[in-house]
C-alpha positions as CSV (number, residue, x, y, z in Angstrom):
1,X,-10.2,-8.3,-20.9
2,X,-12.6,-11.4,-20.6
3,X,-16.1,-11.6,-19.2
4,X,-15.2,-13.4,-16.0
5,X,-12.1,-11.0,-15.2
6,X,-14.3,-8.1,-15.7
7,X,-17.1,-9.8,-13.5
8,X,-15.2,-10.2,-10.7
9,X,-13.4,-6.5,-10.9
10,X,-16.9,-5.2,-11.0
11,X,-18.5,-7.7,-7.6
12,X,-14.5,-6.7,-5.8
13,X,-15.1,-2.6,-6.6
14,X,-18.7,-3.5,-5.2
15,X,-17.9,-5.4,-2.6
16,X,-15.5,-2.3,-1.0
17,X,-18.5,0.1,-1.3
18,X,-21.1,-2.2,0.5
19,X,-18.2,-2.0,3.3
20,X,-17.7,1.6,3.0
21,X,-21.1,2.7,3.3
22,X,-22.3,0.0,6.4
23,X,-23.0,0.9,9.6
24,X,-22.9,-2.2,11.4
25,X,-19.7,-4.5,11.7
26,X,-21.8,-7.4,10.1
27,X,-22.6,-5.8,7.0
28,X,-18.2,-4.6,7.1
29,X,-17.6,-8.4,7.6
30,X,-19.8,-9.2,5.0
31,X,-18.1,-6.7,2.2
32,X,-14.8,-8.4,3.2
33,X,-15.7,-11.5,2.3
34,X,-17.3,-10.6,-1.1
35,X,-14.1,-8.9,-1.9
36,X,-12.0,-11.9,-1.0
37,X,-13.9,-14.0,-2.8
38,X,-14.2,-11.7,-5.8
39,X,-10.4,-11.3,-5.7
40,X,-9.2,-15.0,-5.6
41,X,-10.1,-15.8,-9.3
42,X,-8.0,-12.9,-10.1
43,X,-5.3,-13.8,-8.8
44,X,-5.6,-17.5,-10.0
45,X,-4.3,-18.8,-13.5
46,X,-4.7,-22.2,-15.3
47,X,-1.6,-24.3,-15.3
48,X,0.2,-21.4,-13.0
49,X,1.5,-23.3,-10.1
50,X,2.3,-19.5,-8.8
51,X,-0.9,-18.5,-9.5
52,X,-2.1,-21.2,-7.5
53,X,0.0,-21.0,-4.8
54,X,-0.5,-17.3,-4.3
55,X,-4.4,-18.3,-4.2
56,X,-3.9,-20.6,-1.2
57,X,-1.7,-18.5,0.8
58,X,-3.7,-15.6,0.5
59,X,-7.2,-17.0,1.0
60,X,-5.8,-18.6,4.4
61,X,-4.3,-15.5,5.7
62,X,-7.4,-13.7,4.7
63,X,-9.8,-16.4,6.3
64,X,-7.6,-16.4,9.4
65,X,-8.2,-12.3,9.5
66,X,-12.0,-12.6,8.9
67,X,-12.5,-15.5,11.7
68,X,-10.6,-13.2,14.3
69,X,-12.4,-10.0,13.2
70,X,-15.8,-12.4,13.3
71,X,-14.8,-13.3,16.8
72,X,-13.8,-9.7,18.1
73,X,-17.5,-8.7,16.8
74,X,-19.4,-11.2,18.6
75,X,-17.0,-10.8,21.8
76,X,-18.5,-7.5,21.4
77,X,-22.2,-8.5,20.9
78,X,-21.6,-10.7,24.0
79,X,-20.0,-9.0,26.9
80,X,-22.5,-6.5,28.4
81,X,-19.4,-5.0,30.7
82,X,-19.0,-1.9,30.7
83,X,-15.5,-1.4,31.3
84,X,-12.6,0.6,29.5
85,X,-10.2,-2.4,29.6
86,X,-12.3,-4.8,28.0
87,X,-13.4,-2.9,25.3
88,X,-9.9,-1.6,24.9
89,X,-8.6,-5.3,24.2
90,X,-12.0,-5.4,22.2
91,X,-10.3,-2.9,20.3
92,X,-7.0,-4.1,20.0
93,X,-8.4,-7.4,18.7
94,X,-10.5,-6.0,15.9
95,X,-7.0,-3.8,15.1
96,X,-5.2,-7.4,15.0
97,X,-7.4,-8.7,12.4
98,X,-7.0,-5.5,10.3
99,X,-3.9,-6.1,10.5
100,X,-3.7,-9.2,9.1
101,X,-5.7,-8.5,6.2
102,X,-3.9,-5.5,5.5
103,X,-0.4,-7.5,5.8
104,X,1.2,-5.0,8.2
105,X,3.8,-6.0,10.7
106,X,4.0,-8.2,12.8
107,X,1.5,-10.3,10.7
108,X,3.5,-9.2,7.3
109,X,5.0,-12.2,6.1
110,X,2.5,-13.8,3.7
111,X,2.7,-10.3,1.6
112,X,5.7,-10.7,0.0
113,X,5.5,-14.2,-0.5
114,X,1.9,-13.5,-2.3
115,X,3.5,-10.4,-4.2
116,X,6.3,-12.8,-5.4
117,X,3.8,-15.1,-7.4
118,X,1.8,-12.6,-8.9
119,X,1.9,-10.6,-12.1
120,X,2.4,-6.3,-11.6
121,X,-1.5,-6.2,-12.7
122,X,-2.4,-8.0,-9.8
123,X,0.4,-6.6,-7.5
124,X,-0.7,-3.7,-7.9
125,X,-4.5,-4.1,-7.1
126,X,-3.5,-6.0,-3.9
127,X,-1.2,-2.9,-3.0
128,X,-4.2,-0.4,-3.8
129,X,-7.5,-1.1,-3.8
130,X,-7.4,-3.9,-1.8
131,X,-6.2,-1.4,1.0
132,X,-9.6,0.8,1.4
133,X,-12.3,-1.8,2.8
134,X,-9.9,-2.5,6.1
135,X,-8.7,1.2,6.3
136,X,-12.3,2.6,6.2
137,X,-13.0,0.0,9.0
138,X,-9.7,0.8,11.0
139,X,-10.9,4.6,10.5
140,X,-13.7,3.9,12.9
141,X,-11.7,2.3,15.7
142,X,-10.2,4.7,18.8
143,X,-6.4,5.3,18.3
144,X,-4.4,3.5,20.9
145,X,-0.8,2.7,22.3
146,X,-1.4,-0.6,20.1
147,X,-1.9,1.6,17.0
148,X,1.1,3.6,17.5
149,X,3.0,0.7,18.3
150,X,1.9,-1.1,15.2
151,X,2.2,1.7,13.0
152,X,6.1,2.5,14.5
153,X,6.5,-1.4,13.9
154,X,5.3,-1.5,10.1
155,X,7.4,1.7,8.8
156,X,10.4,0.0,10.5
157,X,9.6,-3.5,9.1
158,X,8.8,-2.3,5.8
159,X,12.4,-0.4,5.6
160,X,14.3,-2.9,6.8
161,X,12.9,-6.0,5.2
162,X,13.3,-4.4,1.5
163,X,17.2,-3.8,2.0
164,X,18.7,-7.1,1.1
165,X,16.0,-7.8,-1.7
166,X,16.4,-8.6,-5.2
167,X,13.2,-8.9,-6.6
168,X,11.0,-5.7,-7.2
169,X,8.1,-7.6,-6.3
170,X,9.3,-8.1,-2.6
171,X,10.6,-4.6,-2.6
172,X,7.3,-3.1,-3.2
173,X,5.7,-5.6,-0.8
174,X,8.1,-3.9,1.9
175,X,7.4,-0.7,0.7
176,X,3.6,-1.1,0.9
177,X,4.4,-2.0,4.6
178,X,5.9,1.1,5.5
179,X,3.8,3.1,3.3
180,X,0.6,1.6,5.5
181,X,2.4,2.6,8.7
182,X,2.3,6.4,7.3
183,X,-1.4,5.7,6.7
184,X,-2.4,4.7,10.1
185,X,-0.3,7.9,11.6
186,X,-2.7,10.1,9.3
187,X,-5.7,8.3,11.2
188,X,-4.2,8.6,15.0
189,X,-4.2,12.6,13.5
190,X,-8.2,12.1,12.2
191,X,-6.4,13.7,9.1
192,X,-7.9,12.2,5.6
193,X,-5.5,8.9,4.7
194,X,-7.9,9.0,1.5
195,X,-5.4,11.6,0.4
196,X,-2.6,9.3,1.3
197,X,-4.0,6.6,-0.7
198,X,-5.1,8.5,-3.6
199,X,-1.1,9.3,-4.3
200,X,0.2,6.0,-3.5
201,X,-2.4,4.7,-6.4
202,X,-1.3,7.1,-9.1
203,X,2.4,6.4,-7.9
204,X,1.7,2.4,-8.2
205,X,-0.2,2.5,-11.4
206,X,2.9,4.7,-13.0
207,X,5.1,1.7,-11.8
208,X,2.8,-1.1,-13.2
209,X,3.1,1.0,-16.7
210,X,6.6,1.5,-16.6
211,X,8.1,-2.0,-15.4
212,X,5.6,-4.2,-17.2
213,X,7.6,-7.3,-17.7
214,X,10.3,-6.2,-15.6
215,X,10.6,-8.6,-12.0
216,X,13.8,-8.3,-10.7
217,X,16.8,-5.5,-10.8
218,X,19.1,-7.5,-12.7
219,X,16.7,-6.8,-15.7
220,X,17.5,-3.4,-15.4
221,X,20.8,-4.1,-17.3
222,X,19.0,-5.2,-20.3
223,X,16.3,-2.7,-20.7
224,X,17.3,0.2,-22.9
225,X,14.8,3.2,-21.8
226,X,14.9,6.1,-23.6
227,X,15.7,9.7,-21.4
228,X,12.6,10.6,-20.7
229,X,11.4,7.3,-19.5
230,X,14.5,7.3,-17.3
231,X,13.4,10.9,-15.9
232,X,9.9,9.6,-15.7
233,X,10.8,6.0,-13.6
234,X,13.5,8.5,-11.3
235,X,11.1,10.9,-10.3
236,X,7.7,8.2,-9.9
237,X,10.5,6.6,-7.3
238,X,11.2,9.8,-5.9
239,X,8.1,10.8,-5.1
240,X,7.4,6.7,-3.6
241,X,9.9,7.7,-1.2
242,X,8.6,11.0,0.1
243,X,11.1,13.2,-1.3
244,X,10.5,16.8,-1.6
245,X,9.5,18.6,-3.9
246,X,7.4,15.6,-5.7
247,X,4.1,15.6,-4.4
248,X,4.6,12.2,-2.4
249,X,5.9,14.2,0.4
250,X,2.7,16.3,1.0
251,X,0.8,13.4,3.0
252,X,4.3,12.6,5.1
253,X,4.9,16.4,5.7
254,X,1.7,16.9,6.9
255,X,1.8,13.7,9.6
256,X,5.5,15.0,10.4
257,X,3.8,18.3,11.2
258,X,1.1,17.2,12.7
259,X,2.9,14.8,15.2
260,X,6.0,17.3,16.1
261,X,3.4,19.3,17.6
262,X,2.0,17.3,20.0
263,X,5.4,15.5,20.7
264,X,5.1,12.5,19.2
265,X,8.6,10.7,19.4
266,X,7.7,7.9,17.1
267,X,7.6,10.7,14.1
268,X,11.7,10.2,15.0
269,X,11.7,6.7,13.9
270,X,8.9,7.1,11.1
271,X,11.6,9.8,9.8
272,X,14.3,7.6,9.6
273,X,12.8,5.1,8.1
274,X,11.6,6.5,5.2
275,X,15.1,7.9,4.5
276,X,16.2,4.2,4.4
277,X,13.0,3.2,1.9
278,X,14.4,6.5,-0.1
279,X,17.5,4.8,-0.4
280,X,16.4,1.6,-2.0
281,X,14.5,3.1,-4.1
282,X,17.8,5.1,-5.3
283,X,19.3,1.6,-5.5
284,X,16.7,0.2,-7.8
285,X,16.7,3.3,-9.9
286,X,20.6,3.6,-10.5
287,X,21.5,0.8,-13.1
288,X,19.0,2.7,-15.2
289,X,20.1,6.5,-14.4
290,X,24.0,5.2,-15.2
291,X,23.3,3.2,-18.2
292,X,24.1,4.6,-21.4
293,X,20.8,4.7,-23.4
294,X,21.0,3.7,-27.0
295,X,17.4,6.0,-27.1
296,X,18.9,9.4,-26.5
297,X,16.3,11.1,-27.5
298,X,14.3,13.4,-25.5
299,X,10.8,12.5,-27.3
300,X,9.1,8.8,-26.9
301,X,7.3,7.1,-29.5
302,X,5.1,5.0,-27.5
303,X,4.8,6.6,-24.1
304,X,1.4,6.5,-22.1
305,X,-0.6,9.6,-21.7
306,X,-1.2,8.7,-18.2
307,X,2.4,8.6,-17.5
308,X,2.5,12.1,-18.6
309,X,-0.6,13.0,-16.4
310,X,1.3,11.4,-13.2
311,X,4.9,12.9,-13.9
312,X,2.9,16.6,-14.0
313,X,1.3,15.3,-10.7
314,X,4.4,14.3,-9.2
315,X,5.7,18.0,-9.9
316,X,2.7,20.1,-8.7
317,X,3.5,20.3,-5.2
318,X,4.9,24.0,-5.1
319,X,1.3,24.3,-5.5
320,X,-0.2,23.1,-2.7
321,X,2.1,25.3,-0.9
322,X,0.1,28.3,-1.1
323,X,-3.1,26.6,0.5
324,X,-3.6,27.8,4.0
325,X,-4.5,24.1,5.5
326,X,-0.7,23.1,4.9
């Protein structure tokens, strides 16, 4: 890793915590736009027309985000009303901009165009970290209808959309979608999304380790696994998708539980949903699982350790089970 690479990962890490520990939306706005900034010369690569493609479209979306979020703060500053309907649409606004930055639906598109041009490294920074700054901020806004409608909106958009998809790129992109409406259901609950997010990251970094060079699912057919990389890609998936007993149902059971008892009927859809993201994640999975491995052995020669770490992870649910709290 160069200087300049290492630069900017330090200013964008930076950048998140000046947002994360403001108080006033200014000094949020401001840790935004450090972490765009930061983030664009990551993403870019000499003589890389995707690289540089991926550069524009994400630094308009994101400046189109920040100029609304700029203008629902000083709407705020502005209006001296004190009524529940203004600030309401007040909220809604600064919700919109969120939105955007975060690329949940309806203002998705640009996410798996972005994705598309970008390398897993990068992918997977965009689907992670890149995440917390607006989340924390979203944290701090009053749950609506709005927020239930978006967050019913992006788990449906983000199943539907991966379906007919080829490349893993867009997949994931879709996936990310409906993985953010699950986050903003564990907000509308004041439950900790940090949890959330701390699973999706080990789940994503597993998948950057394990795919590598690996774009689209008609590569599948030439890669040559061994068993327990096959067990080890299979159960990451799994768990992606919220299947018990990997430990990337515990954030999704406890929303389901948490919404079923106040009568939530969008948990109904939410459900469904993620039965139809487990499914093409199944898809993606089975060229591998069928294909006869030429590497039948059981023992890997050059295996990460932190793929071993996160496949023990994935399997230690049981043991949350005996906690009280869930």
């Amino acid at each position: 890793m160069n200087f300049n690479k290492m630069m900017f990962l330090t200013v964008m890490v930076m950048s998140t915590l000046v947002t994360l520990s403001s108080n006033n939306w200014i000094g949020m706005w401001m840790g935004l736009e450090i972490n765009l900034m930061s983030f664009i010369p990551i993403i870019y690569k000499k003589k890389n027309k995707n690289s540089s493609q991926a550069m524009m479209l994400y630094f308009l979306t994101q400046s189109i985000g920040s100029m609304t979020m700029m203008f629902s703060i000083m709407m705020n500053t502005l209006i001296m009303i004190n009524s529940t309907l203004v600030n309401e649409w007040l909220n809604i606004l600064m919700m919109m901009s969120l939105l955007i930055k975060l690329g949940g639906a309806p203002f998705h598109m640009w996410l798996p165009e972005v994705m598309t041009n970008m390398n897993w490294e990068q992918c997977m920074i965009l689907m992670t970290w890149q995440k917390i700054a607006p989340l924390s901020i979203m944290m701090s806004l009053n749950p609506n209808w709005f927020m239930y409608l978006m967050m019913t909106l992006s788990t449906t958009v983000g199943a539907m959309g991966g379906l007919n998809q080829t490349s893993i790129r867009k997949i994931m992109a879709y996936s990310s979608i409906n993985h953010l409406g699950w986050m903003m259901a564990m907000m509308t609950k004041q439950m900790t999304w940090y949890l959330y997010m701390m699973i999706y990251m080990m789940m994503m970094i597993a998948i950057w380790m394990m795919f590598n060079n690996i774009y689209f699912m008609n590569q599948f057919n030439n890669s040559n696994p061994s068993l327990m990389e096959k067990m080890m890609l299979s159960m990451t998936m799994m768990s992606l998708g919220g299947m018990p007993p990997f430990i990337g149902f515990l954030p999704k059971w406890m929303v389901i539980q948490s919404m079923v008892e106040t009568n939530m009927v969008c948990i109904l859809i939410m459900s469904m949903m993620s039965l139809v993201i487990l499914f093409y994640y199944l898809r993606m999975i089975s060229p591998i699982m069928l294909n006869y491995s030429m590497m039948n052995k059981w023992m890997m020669s050059k295996t990460n350790k932190m793929l071993w770490l996160i496949t023990l992870i994935n399997l230690s649910l049981p043991m949350f089970s005996i906690l009280p709290v869930f």
